[in-house]
N, C-alpha and C positions, 0 to 999 in steps of 0.2 A: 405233471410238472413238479419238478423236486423245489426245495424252499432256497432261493439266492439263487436260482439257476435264469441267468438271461434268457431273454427272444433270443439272441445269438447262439446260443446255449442249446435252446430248444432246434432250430431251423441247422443245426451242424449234426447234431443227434440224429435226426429223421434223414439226413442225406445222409450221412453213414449206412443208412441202413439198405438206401438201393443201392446195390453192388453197379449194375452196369456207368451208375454216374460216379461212385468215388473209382471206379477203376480208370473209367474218361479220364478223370481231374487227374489221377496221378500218372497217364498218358503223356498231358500236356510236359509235365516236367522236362521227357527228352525229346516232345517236338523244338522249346523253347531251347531248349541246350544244341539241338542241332543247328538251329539259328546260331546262335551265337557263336559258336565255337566253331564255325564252318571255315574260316581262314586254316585253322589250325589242321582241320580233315582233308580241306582240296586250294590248293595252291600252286600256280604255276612259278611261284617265287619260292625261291630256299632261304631256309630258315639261315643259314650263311654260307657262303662259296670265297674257295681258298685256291688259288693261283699264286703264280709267282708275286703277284706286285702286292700281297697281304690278303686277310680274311675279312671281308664285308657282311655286315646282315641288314641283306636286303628287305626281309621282309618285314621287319619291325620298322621300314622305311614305307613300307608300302600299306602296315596296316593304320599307321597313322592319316596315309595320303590317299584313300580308296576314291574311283571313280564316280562313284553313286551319296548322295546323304546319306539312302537307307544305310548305305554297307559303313558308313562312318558311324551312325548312333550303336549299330550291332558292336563294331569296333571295340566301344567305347565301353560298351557290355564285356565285352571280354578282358579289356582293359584295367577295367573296377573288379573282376571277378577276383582274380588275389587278393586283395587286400581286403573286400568282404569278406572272405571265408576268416581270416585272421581275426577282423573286427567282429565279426560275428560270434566265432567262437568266445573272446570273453567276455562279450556283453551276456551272452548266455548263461554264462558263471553266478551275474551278478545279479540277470532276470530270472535268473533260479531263487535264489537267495532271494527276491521279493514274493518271491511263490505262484510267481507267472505259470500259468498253465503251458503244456508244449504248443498247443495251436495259437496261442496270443505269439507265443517266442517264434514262430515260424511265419507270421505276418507280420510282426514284426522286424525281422533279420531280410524281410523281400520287399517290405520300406526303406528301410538300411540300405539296400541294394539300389534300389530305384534312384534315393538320393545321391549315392556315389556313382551311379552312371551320367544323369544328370550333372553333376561337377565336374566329368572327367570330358566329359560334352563341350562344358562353355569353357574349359580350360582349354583345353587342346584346340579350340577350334579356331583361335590365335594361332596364324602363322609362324610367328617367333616363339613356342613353348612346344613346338611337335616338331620331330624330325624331320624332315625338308626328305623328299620322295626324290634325289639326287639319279635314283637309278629307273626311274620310268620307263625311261624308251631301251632300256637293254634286255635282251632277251638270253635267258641264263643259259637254259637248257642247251640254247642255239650254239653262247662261244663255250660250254663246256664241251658239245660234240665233235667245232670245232679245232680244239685248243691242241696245240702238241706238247706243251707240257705238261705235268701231272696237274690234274684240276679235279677239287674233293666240293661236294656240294650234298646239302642234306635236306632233301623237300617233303613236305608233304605225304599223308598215306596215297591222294592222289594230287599225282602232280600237276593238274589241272587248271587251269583258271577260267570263270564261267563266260568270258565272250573271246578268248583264247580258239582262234581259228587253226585246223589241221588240212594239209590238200592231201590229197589222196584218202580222205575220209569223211567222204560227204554220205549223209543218210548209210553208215554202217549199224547192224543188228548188237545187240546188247554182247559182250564179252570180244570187242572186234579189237584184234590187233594187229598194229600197224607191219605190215612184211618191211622186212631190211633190205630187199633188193626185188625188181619183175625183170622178166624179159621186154625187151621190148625190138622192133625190127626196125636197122637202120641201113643205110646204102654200105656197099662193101668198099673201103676205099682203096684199095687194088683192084676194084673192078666194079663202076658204079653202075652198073647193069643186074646186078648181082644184092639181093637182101640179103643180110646175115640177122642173127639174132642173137642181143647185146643184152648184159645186166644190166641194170640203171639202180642206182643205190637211191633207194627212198628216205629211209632216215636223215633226218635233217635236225633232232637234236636228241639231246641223251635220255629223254625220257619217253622216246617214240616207244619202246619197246612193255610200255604201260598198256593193258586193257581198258578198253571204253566199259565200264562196268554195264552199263544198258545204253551202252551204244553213241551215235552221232547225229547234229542234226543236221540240213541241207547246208552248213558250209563248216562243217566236221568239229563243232564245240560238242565237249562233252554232257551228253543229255543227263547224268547223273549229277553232274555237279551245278548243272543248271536249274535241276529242280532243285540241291540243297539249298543254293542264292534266293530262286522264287520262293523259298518257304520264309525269305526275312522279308522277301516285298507283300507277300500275301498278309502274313500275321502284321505288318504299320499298316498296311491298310483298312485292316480288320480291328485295330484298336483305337486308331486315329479315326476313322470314319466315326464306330460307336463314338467314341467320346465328344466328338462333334455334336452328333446329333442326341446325345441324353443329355448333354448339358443344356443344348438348346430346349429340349422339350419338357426337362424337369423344371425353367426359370418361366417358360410361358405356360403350364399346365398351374405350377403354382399360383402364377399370377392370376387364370382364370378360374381356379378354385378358389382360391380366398379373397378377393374383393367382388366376383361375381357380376351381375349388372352388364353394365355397356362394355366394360373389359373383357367379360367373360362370353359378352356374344362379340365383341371383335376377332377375339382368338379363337373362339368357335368356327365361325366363318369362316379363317383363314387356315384352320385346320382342315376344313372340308374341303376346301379349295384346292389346298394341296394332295389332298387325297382321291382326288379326280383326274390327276394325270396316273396314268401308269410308271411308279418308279425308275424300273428299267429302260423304258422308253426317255424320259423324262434325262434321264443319268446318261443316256446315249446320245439326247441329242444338246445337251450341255459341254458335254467333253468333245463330241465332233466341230461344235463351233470355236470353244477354246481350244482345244487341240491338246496332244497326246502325251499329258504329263501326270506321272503320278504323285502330286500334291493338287494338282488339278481334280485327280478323280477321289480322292480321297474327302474334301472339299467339296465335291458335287455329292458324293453319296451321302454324307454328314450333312449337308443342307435340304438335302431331298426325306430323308429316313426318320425325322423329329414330329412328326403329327400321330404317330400310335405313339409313342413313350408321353406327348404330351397330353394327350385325353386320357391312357392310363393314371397321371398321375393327378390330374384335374381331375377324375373321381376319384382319387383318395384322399385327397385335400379336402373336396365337397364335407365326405364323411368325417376327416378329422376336428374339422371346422367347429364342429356343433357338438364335441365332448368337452366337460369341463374344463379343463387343464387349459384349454387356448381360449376358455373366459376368464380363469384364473390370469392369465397372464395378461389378457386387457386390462383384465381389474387392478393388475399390480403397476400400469401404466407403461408398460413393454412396446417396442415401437412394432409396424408394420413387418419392417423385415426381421426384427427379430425374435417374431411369432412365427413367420414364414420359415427363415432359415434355422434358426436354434430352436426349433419346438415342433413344428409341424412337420416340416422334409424328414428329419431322421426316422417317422414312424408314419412317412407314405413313398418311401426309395424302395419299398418290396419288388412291386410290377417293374422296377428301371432296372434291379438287379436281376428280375428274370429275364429281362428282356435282352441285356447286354452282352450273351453267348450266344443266342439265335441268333441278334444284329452281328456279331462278328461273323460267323459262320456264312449268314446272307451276303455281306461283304463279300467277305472271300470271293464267293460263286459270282457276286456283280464284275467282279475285277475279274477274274476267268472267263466270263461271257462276254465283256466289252475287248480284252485280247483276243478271243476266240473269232470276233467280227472283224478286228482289224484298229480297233477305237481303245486300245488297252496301253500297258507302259510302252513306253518309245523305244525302240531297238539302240543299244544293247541290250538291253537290262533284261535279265532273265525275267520270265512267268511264266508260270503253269498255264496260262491259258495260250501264249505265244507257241507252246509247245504241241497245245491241242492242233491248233491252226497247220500249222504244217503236216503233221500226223490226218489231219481231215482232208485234204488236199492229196492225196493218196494212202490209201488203207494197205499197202503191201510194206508201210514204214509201221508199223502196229505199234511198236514198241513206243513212239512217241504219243500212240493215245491209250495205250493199255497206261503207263507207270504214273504220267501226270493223272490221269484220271481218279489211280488209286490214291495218289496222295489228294486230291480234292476230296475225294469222299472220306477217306480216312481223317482229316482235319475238321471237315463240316463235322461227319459225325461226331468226333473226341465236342466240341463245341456244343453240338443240339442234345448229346445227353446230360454236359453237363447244366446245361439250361433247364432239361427238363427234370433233373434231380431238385435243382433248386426252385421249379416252381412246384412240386411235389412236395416239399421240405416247407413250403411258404401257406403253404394251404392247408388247412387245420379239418376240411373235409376230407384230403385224402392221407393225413397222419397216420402210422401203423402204431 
């Protein structure tokens, strides 16, 4: 240990040093960017469409007005995102000039960030401060393909939108694009005894002539932009749950670490208790009673998932209990909680920071297994696991359980190594 050099200091150094977890962590960066920025990659709205009667932008109407919460907090991310990188850059200037290290300025600048999404959240989320979604029910593509005057529109890399229905493209293979005309056989009308065989123009708006990058699902939305969408419901779910359930089990773990006694066998007890049902069981039959909402499951897995982070932390309290520093602090007349919270938590949050990438990653896969049964987010709303579910229902649609599948495992994973960098980092037996 160098001389001035933090815990923090030490436990960043030693994850550095496993490559497979800092390669995870800086992973995460463009799964979190592809959340965010998903409006801007797949959109069935144009960014503006020009006719005769003037030029509208529709979709700064629509990213304010989206169907989903999730897809408005994402929004609201993307929203903040200008003006962070600005504000960011000259706080850096200034966090230079105090000699801030780059990794303080880089949590830092993702503080920064958090708060101005947050603001841009409770701002906008007043009707009268956000654009009015005036263009809802218009379908652009639709009067661009049918328009006879010159009509200019600029959409998206895919023109897409993720509960955006296509006919003539139910369950098609990955790169499937739509024909402009089939045959089809109709009566002859000079001789209705007689079939002829007629084109029938399939196109029906101007961006038919787009590839399904991997394809369609049983009522032809595009399976590619559907997983982009499920990656913003997976990841709320995955940080919303954790955060649920460590806040719950760091405040009862404390409390049965340091006063001990009849408190500390109450929440014993009721740790064990809960640890007797089987979670997923448990998660399924809470959400089957309340029914098919994801704040609902987010809320059940966070209430179910708090009795390992609270006995993790309930033996670290035990142990911090009895060093001097939190006799020192009775001595000095310091109350209950602010032995608890300002002196003890800070140097027993070890086990809740390891635990909170496994919990995410666990998440993830609860919310893909209760979609998978039928018990997952409510239709529209994209998931990876909704995706499975159909692709399971027959295997000659592959593609719907090969691509979901690999983004599950590729997310769990990026998540369990970085978990397990950080509990490797935390452990002073397996230090290099």
């Amino acid at each position: 240990m160098n001389e001035g050099e933090s815990y923090f200091d030490i436990v960043w150094r030693q994850f550095c040093k496993n490559r497979p977890a800092i390669i995870s962590l800086w992973l995460l960066a463009p799964t979190f960017l592809l959340a965010i920025f998903a409006p801007l990659l797949a959109s069935n709205v144009p960014f503006y469409y020009r006719d005769g009667s003037g030029t509208i932008y529709p979709w700064i109407h629509a990213l304010f007005n989206p169907d989903q919460t999730i897809d408005f907090l994402f929004n609201m991310a993307l929203v903040a995102f200008g003006p962070w990188v600005i504000i960011s850059l000259g706080l850096n200037a200034w966090w230079r000039r105090r000699g801030w290290k780059g990794r303080t300025r880089v949590f830092a600048a993702l503080g920064v960030y958090v708060v101005l999404t947050a603001v841009c959240a409770v701002l906008f989320s007043f009707p009268q401060l956000r654009p009015d979604n005036r263009y809802r029910t218009r379908s652009f593509a639709a009067e661009q393909f049918r328009a006879k005057e010159k009509v200019s529109a600029l959409y998206p890399p895919i023109p897409f939108g993720p509960t955006e229905q296509y006919d003539y493209a139910f369950f098609k293979p990955p790169m499937y694009r739509k024909p402009k005309v089939r045959e089809i056989e109709v009566p002859d009308p000079n001789d209705p005894t007689k079939i002829i065989k007629q084109e029938k123009l399939l196109w029906t708006r101007s961006t038919d002539a787009y590839p399904h990058l991997l394809g369609t699902d049983n009522v032809g939305r595009d399976v590619f932009v559907r997983m982009l969408y499920g990656l913003r419901v997976s990841l709320t779910i995955g940080f919303v749950a954790v955060g649920i359930y460590i806040s719950i089990g760091i405040v009862l773990g404390a409390l049965a670490g340091y006063f001990g006694g009849a408190v500390d066998i109450l929440i014993s007890r009721l740790i064990e208790v809960m640890l007797l049902f089987p979670t997923f069981f448990l998660v399924l039959t809470l959400v089957g009673l309340v029914g098919q909402n994801i704040f609902i499951i987010m809320v059940v897995i966070g209430l179910t998932g708090w009795p390992t982070i609270a006995r993790l932390i309930r033996g670290e309290v035990l142990k911090q209990r009895s060093i001097d520093y939190v006799q020192a602090a009775r001595a000095l007349g310091a109350s209950h909680s602010r032995i608890i919270f300002r002196h003890i938590l800070p140097n027993a949050l070890s086990p809740a920071m390891v635990a909170a990438p496994f919990g995410i990653a666990g998440a993830i896969i609860t919310e893909a297994g209760l979609s998978l049964l039928g018990f997952g987010v409510a239709p529209p709303a994209p998931s990876w696991g909704v995706l499975l579910r159909l692709g399971n229902e027959n295997y000659h649609y592959w593609w719907l359980v090969v691509f979901p599948s690999l983004a599950i495992f590729y997310t769990v994973t990026v998540f369990n190594l970085v978990g397990s960098g950080l509990r490797d980092a935390m452990d002073p037996r397996l230090r290099r």
